[in-house]
mmCIF file of the N, C-alpha and C atoms, coordinates in Angstrom:
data_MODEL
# 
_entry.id   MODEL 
# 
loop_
_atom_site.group_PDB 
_atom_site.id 
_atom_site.type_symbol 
_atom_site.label_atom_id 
_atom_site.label_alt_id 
_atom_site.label_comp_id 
_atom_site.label_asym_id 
_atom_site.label_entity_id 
_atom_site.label_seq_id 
_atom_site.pdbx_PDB_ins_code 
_atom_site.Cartn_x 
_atom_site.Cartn_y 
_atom_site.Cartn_z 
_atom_site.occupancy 
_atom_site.B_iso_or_equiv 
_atom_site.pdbx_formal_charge 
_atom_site.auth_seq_id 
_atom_site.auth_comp_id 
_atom_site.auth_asym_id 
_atom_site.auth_atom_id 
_atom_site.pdbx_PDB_model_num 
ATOM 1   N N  . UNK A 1 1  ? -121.066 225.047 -63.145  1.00 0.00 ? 1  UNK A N  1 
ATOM 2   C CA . UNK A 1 1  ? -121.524 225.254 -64.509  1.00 0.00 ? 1  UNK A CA 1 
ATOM 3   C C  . UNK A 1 1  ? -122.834 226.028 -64.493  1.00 0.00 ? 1  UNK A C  1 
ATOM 4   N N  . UNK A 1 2  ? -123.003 226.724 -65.865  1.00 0.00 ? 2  UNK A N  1 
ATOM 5   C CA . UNK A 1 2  ? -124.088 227.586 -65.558  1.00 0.00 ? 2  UNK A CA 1 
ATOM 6   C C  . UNK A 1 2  ? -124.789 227.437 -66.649  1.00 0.00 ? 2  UNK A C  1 
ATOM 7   N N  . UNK A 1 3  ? -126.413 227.270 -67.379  1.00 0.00 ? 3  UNK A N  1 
ATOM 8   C CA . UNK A 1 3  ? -127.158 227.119 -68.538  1.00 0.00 ? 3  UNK A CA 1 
ATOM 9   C C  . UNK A 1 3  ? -126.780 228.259 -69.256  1.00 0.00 ? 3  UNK A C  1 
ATOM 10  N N  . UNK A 1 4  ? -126.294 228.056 -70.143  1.00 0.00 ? 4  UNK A N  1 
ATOM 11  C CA . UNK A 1 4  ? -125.798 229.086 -71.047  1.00 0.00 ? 4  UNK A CA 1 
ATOM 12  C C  . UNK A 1 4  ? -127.157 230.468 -71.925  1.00 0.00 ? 4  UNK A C  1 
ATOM 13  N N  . UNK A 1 5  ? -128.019 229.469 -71.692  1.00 0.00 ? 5  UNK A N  1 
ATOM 14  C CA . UNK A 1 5  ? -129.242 229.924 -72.599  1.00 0.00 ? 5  UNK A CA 1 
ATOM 15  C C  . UNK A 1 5  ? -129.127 229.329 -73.961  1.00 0.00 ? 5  UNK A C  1 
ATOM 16  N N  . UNK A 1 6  ? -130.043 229.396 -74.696  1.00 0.00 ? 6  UNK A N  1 
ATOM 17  C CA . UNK A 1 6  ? -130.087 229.431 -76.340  1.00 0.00 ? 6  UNK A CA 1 
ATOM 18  C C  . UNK A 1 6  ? -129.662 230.256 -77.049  1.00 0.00 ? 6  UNK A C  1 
ATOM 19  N N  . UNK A 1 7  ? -129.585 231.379 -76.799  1.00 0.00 ? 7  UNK A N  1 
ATOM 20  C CA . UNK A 1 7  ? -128.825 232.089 -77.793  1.00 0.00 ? 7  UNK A CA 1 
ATOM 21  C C  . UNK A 1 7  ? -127.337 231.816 -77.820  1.00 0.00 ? 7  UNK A C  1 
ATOM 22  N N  . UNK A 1 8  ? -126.383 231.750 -76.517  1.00 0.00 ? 8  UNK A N  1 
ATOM 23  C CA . UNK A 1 8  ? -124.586 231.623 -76.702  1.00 0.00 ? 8  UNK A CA 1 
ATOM 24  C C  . UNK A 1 8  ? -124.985 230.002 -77.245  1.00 0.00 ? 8  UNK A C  1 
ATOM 25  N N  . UNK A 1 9  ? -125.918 229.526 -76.787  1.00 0.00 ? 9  UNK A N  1 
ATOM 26  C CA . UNK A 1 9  ? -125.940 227.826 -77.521  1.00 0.00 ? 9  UNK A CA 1 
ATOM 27  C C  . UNK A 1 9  ? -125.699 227.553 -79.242  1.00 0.00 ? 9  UNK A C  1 
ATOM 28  N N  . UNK A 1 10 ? -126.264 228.571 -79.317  1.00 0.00 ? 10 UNK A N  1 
ATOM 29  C CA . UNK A 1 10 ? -126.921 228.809 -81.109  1.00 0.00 ? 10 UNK A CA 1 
ATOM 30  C C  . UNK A 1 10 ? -126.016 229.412 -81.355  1.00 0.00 ? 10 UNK A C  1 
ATOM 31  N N  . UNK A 1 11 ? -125.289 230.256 -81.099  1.00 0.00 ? 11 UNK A N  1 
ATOM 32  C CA . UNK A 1 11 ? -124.164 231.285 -81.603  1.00 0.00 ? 11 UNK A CA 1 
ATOM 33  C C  . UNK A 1 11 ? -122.821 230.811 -81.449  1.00 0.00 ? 11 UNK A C  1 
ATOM 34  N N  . UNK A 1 12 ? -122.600 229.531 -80.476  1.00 0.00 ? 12 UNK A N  1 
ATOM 35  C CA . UNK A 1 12 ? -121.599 228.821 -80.724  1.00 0.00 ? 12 UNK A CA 1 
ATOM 36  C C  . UNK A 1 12 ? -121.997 227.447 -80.900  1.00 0.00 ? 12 UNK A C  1 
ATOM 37  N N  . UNK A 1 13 ? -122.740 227.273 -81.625  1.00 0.00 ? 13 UNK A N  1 
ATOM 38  C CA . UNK A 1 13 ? -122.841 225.780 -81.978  1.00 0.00 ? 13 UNK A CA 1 
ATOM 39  C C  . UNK A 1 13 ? -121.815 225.192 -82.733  1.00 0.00 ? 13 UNK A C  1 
ATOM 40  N N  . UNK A 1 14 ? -121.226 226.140 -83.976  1.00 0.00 ? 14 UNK A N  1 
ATOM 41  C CA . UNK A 1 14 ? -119.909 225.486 -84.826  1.00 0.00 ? 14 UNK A CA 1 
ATOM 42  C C  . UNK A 1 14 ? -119.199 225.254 -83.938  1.00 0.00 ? 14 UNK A C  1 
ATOM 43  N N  . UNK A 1 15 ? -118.656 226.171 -83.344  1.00 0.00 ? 15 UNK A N  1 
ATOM 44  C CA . UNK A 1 15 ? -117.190 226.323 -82.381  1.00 0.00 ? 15 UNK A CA 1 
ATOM 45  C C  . UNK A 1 15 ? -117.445 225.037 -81.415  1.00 0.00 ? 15 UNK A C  1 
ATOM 46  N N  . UNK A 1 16 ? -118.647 224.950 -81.118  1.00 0.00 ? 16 UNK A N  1 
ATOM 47  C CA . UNK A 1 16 ? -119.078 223.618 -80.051  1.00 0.00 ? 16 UNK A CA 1 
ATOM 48  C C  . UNK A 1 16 ? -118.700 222.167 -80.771  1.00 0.00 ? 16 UNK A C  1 
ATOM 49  N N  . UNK A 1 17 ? -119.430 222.299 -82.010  1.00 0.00 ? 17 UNK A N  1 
ATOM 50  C CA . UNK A 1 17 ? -118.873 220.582 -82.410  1.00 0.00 ? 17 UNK A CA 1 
ATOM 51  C C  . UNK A 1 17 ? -117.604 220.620 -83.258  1.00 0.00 ? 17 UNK A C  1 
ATOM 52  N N  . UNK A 1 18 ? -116.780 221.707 -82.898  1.00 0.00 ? 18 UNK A N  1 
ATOM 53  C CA . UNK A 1 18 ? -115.322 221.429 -83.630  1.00 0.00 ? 18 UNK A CA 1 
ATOM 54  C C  . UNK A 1 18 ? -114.759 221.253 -82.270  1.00 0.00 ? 18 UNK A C  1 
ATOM 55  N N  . UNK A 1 19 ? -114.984 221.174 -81.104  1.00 0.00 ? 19 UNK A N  1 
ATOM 56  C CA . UNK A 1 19 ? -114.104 221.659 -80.052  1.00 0.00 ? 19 UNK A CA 1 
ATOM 57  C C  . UNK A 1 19 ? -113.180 222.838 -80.036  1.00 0.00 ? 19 UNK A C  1 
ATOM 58  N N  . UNK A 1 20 ? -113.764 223.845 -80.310  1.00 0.00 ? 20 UNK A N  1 
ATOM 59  C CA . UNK A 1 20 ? -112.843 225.134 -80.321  1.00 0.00 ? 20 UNK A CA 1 
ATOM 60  C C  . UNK A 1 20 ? -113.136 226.240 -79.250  1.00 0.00 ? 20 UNK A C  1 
ATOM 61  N N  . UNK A 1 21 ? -114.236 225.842 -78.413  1.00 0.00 ? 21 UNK A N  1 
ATOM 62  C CA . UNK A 1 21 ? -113.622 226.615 -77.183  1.00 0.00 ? 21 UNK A CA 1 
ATOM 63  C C  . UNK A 1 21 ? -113.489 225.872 -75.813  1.00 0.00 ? 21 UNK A C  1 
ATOM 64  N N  . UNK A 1 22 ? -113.396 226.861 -74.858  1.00 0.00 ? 22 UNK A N  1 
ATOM 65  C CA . UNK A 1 22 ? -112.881 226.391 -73.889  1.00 0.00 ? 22 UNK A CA 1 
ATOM 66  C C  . UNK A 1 22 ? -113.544 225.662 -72.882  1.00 0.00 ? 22 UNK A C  1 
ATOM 67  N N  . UNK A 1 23 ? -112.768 224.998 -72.122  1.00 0.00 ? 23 UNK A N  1 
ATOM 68  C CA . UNK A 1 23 ? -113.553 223.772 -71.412  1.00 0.00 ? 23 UNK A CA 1 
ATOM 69  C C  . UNK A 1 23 ? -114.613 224.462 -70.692  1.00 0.00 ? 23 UNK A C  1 
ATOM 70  N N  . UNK A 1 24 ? -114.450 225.412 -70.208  1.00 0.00 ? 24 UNK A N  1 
ATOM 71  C CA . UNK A 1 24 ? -115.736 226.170 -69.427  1.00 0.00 ? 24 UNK A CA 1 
ATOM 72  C C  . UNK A 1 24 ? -116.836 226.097 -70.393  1.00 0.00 ? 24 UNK A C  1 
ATOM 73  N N  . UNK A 1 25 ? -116.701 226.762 -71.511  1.00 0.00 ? 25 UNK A N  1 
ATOM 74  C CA . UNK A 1 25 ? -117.933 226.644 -72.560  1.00 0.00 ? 25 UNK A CA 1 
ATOM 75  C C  . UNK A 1 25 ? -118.431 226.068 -73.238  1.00 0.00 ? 25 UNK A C  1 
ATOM 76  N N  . UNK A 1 26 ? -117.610 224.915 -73.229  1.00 0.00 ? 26 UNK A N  1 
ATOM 77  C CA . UNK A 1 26 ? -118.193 223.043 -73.599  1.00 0.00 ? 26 UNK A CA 1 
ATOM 78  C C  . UNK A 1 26 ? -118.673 222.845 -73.069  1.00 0.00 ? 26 UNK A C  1 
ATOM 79  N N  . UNK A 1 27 ? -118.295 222.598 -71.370  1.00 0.00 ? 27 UNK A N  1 
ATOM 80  C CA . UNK A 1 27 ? -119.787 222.443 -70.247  1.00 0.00 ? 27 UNK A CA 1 
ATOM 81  C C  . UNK A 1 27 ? -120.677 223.209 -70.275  1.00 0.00 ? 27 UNK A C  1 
ATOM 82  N N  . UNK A 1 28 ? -120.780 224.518 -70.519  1.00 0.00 ? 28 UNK A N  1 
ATOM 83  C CA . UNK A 1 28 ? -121.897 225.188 -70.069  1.00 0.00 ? 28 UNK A CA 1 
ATOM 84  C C  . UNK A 1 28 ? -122.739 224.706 -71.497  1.00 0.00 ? 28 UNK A C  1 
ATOM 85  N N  . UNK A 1 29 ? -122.551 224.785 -72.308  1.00 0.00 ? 29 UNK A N  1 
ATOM 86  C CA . UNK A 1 29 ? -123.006 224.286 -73.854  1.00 0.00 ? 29 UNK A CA 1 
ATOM 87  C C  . UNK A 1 29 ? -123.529 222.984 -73.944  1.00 0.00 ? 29 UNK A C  1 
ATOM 88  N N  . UNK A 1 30 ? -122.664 222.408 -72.828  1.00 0.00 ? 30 UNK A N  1 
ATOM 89  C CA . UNK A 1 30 ? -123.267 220.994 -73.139  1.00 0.00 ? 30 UNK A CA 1 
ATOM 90  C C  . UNK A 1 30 ? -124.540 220.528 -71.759  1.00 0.00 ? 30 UNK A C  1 
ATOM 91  N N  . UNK A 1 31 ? -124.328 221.144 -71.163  1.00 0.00 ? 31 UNK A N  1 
ATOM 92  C CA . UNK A 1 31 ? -125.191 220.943 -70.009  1.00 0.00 ? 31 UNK A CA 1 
ATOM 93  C C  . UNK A 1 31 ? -127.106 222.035 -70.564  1.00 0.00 ? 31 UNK A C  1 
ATOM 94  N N  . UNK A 1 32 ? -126.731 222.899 -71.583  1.00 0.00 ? 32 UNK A N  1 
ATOM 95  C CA . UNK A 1 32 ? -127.983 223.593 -71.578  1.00 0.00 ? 32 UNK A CA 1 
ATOM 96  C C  . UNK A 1 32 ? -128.331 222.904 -73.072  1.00 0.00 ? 32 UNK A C  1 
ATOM 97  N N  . UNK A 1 33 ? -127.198 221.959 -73.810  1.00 0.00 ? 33 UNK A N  1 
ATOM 98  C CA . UNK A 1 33 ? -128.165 221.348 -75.009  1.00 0.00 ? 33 UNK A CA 1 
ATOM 99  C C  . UNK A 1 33 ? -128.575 219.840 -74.309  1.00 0.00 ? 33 UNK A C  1 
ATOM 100 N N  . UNK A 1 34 ? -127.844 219.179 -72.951  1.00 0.00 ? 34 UNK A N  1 
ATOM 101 C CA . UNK A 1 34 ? -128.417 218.499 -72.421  1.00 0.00 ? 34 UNK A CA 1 
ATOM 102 C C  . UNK A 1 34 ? -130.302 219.005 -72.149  1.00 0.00 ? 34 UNK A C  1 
ATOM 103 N N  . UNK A 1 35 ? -130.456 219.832 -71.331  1.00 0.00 ? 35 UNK A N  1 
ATOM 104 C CA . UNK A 1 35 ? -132.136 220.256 -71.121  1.00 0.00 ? 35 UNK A CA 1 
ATOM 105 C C  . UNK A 1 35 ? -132.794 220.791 -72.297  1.00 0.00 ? 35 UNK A C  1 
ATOM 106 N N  . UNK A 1 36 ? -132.052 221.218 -73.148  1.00 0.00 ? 36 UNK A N  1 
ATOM 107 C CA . UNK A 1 36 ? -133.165 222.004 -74.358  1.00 0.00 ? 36 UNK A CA 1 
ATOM 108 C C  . UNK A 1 36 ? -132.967 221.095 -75.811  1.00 0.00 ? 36 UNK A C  1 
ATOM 109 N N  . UNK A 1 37 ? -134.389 220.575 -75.937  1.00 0.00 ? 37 UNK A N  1 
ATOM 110 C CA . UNK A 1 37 ? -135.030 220.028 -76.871  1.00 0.00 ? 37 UNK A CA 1 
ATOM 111 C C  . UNK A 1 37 ? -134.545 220.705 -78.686  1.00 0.00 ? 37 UNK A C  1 
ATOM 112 N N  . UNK A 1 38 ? -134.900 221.681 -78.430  1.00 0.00 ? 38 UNK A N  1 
ATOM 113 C CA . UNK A 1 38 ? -134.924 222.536 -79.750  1.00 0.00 ? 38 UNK A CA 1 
ATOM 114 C C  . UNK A 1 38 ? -133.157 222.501 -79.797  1.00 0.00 ? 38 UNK A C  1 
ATOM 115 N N  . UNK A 1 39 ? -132.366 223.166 -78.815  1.00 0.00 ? 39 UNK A N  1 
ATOM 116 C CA . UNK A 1 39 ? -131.135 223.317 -79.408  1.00 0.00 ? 39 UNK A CA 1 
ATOM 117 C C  . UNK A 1 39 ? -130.433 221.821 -79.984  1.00 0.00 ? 39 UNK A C  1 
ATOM 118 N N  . UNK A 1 40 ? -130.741 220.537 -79.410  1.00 0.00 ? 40 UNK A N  1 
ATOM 119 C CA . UNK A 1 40 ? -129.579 219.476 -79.095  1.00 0.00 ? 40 UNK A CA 1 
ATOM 120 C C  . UNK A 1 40 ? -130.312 218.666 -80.335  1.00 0.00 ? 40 UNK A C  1 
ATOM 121 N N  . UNK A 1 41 ? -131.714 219.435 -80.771  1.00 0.00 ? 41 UNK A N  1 
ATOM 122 C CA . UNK A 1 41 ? -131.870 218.817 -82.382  1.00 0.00 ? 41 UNK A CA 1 
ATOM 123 C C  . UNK A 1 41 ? -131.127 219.759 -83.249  1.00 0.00 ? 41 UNK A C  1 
ATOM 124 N N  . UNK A 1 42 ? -130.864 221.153 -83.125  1.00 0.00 ? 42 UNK A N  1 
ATOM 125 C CA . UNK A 1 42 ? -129.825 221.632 -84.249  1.00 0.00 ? 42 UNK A CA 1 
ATOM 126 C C  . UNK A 1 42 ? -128.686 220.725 -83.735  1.00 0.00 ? 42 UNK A C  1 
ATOM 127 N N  . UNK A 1 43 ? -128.014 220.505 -82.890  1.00 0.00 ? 43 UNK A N  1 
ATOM 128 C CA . UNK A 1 43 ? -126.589 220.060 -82.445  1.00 0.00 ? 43 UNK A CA 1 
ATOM 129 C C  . UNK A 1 43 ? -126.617 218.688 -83.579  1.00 0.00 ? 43 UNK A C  1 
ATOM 130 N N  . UNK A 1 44 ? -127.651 218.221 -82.877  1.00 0.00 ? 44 UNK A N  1 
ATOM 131 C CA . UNK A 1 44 ? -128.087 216.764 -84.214  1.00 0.00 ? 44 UNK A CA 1 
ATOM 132 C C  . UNK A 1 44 ? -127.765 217.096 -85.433  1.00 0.00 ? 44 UNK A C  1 
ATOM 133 N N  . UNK A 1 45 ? -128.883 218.252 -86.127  1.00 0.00 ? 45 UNK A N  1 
ATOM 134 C CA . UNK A 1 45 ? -128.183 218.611 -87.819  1.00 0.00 ? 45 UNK A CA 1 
ATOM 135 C C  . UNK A 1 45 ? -126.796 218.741 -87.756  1.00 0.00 ? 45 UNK A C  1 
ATOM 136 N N  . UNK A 1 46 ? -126.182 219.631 -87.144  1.00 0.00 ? 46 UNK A N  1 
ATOM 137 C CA . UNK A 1 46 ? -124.772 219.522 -87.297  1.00 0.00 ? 46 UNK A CA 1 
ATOM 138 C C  . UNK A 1 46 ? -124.068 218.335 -87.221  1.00 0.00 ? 46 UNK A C  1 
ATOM 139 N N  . UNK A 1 47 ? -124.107 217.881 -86.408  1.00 0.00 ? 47 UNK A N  1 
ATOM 140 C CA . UNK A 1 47 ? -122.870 216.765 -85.772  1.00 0.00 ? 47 UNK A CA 1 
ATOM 141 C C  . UNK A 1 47 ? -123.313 215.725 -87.175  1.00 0.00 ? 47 UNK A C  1 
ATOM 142 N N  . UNK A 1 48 ? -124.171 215.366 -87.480  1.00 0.00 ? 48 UNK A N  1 
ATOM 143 C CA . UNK A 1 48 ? -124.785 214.884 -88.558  1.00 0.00 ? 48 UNK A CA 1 
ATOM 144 C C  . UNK A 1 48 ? -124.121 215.009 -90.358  1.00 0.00 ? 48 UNK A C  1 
ATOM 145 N N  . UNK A 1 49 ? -124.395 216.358 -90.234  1.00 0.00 ? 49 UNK A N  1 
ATOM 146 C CA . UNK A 1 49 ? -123.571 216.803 -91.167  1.00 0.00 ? 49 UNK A CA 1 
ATOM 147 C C  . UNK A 1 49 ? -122.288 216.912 -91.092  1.00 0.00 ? 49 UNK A C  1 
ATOM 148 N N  . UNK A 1 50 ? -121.356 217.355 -90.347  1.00 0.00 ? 50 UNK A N  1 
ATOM 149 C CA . UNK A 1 50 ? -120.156 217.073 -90.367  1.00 0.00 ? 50 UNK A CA 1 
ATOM 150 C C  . UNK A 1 50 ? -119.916 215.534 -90.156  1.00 0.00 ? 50 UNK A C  1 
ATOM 151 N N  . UNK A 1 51 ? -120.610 214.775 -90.109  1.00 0.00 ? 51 UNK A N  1 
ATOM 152 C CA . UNK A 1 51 ? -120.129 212.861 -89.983  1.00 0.00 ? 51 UNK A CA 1 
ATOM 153 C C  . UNK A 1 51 ? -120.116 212.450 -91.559  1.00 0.00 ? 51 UNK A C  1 
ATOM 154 N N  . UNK A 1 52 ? -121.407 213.578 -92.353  1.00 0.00 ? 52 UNK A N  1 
ATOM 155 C CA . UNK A 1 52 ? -121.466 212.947 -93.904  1.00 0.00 ? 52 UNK A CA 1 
ATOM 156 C C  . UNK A 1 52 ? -120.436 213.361 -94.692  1.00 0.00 ? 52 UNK A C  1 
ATOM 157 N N  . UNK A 1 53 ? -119.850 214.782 -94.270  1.00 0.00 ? 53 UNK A N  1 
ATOM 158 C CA . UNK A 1 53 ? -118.799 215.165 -94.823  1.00 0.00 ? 53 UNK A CA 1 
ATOM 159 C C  . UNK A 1 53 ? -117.630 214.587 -94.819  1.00 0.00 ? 53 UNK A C  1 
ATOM 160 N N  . UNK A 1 54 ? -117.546 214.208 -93.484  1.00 0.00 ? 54 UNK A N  1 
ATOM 161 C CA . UNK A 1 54 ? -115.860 213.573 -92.939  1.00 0.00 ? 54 UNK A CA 1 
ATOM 162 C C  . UNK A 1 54 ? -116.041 212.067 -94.364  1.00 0.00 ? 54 UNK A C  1 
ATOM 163 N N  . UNK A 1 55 ? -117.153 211.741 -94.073  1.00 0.00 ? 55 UNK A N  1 
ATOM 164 C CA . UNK A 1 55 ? -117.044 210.352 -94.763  1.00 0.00 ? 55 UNK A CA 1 
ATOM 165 C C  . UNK A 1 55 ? -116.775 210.189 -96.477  1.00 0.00 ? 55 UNK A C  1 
ATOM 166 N N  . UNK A 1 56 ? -117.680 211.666 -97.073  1.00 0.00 ? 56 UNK A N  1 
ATOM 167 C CA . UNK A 1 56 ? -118.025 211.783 -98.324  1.00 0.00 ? 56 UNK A CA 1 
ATOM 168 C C  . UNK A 1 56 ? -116.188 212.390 -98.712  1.00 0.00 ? 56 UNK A C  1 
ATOM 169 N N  . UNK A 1 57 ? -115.476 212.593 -97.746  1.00 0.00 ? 57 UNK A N  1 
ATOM 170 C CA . UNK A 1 57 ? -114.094 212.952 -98.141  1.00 0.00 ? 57 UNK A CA 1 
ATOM 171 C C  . UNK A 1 57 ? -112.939 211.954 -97.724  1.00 0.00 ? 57 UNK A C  1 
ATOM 172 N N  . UNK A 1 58 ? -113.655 210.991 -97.308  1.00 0.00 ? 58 UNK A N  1 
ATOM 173 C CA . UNK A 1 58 ? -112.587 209.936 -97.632  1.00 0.00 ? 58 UNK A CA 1 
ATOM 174 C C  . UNK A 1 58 ? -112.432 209.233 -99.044  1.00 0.00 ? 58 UNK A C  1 
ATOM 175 N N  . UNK A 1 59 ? -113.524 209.926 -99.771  1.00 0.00 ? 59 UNK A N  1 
ATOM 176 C CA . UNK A 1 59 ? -113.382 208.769 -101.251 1.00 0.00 ? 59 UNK A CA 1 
ATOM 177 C C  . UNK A 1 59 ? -112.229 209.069 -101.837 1.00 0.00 ? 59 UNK A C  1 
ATOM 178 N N  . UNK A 1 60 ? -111.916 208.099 -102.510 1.00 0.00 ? 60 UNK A N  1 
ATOM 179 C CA . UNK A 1 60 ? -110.297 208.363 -103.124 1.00 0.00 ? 60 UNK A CA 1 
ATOM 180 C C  . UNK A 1 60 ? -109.981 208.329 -104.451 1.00 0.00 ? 60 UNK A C  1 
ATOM 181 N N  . UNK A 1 61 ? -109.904 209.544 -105.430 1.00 0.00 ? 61 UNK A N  1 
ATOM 182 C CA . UNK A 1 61 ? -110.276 209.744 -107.188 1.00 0.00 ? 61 UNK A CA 1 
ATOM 183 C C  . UNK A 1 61 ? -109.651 208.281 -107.777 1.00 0.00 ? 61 UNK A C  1 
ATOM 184 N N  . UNK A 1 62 ? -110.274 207.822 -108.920 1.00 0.00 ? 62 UNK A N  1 
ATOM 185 C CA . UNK A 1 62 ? -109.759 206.481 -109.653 1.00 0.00 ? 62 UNK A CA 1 
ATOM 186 C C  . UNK A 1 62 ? -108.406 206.510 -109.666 1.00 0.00 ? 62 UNK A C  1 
ATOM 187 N N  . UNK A 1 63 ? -107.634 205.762 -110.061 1.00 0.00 ? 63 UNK A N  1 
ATOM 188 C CA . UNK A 1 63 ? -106.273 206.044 -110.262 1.00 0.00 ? 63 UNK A CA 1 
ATOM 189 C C  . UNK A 1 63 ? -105.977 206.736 -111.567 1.00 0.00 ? 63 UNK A C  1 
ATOM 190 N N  . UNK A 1 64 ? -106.528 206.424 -112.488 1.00 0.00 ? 64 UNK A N  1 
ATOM 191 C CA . UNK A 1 64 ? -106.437 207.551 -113.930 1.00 0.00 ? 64 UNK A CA 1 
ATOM 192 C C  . UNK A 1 64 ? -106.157 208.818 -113.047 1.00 0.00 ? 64 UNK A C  1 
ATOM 193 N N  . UNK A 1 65 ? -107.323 208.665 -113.304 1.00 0.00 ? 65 UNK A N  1 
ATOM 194 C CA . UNK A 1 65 ? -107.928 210.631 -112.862 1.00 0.00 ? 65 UNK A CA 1 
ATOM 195 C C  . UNK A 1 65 ? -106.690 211.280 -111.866 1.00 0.00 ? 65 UNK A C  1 
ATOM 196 N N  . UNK A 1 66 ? -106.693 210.392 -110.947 1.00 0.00 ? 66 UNK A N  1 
ATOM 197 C CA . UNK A 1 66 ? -105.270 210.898 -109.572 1.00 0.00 ? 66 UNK A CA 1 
ATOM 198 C C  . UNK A 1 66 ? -104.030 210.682 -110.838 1.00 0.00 ? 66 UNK A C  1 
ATOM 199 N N  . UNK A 1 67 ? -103.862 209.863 -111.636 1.00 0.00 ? 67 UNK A N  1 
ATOM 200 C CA . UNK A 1 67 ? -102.508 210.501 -112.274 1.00 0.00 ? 67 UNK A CA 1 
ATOM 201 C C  . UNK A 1 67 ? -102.639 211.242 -113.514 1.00 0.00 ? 67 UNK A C  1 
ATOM 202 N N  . UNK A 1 68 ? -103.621 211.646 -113.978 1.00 0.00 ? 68 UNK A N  1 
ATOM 203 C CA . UNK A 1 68 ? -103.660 212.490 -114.981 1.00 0.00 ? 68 UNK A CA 1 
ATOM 204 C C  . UNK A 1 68 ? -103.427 214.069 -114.233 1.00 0.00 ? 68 UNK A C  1 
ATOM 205 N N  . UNK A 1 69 ? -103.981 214.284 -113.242 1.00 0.00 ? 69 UNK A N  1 
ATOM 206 C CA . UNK A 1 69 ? -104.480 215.496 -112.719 1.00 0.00 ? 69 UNK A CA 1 
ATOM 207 C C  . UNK A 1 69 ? -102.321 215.699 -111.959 1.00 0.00 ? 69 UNK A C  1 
ATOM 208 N N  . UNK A 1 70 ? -101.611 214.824 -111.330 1.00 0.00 ? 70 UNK A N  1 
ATOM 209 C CA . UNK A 1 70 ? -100.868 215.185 -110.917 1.00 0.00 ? 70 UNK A CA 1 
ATOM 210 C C  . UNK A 1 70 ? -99.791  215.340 -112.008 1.00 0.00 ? 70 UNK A C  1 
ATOM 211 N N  . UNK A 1 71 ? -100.034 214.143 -113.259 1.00 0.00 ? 71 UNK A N  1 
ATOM 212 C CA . UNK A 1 71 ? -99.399  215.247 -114.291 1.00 0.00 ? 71 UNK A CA 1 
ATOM 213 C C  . UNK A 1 71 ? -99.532  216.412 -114.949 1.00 0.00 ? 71 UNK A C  1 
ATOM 214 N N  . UNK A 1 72 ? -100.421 217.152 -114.814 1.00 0.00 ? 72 UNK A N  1 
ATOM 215 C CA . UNK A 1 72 ? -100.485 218.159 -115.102 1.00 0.00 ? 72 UNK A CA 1 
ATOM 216 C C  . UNK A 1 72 ? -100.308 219.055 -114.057 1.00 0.00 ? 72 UNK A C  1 
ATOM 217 N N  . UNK A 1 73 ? -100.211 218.755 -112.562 1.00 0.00 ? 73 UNK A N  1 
ATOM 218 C CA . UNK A 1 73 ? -99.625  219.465 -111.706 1.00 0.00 ? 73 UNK A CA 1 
ATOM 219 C C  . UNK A 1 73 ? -98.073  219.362 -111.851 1.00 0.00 ? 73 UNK A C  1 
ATOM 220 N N  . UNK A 1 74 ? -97.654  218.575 -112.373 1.00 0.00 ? 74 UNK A N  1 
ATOM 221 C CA . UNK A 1 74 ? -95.739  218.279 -112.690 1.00 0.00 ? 74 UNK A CA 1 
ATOM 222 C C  . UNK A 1 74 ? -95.473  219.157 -114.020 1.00 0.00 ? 74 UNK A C  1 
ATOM 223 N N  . UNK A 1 75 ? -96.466  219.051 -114.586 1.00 0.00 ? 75 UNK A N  1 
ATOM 224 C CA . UNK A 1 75 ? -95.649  220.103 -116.407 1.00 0.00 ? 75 UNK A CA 1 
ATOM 225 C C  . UNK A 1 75 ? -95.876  221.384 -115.922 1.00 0.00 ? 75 UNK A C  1 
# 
């Protein structure tokens, strides 16, 4: 594995906390936000934010509202 630097760190940070690339560049990504301070606190905002999202989209509309809205998706 090799320290990627900060910049491929920063430039794939999305692709990093979706798991969308390849195992080579997860390690190298994860081994240079292991040593660097500054990057593995953006990794923090992210991973962060995508945990409030995942959660803020489990809420589930009243039941009115969910059957008003799918009748008007049926007419």
């Amino acid at each position: 594995m090799t320290d990627c630097g900060c910049d491929k760190a920063k430039a794939e940070l999305e692709e990093f906390l979706h798991r969308e690339l390849s195992e080579q560049d997860l390690a190298d990504i994860q081994e240079h936000l292991d040593g660097c301070e500054d990057c593995s606190t953006e990794h923090l905002v992210g991973l962060t934010l995508i945990q409030k999202v995942q959660r803020a989209c489990q809420e589930k509309a009243p039941d009115e509202l969910r059957a008003s809205i799918l009748a008007k998706l049926d007419a």
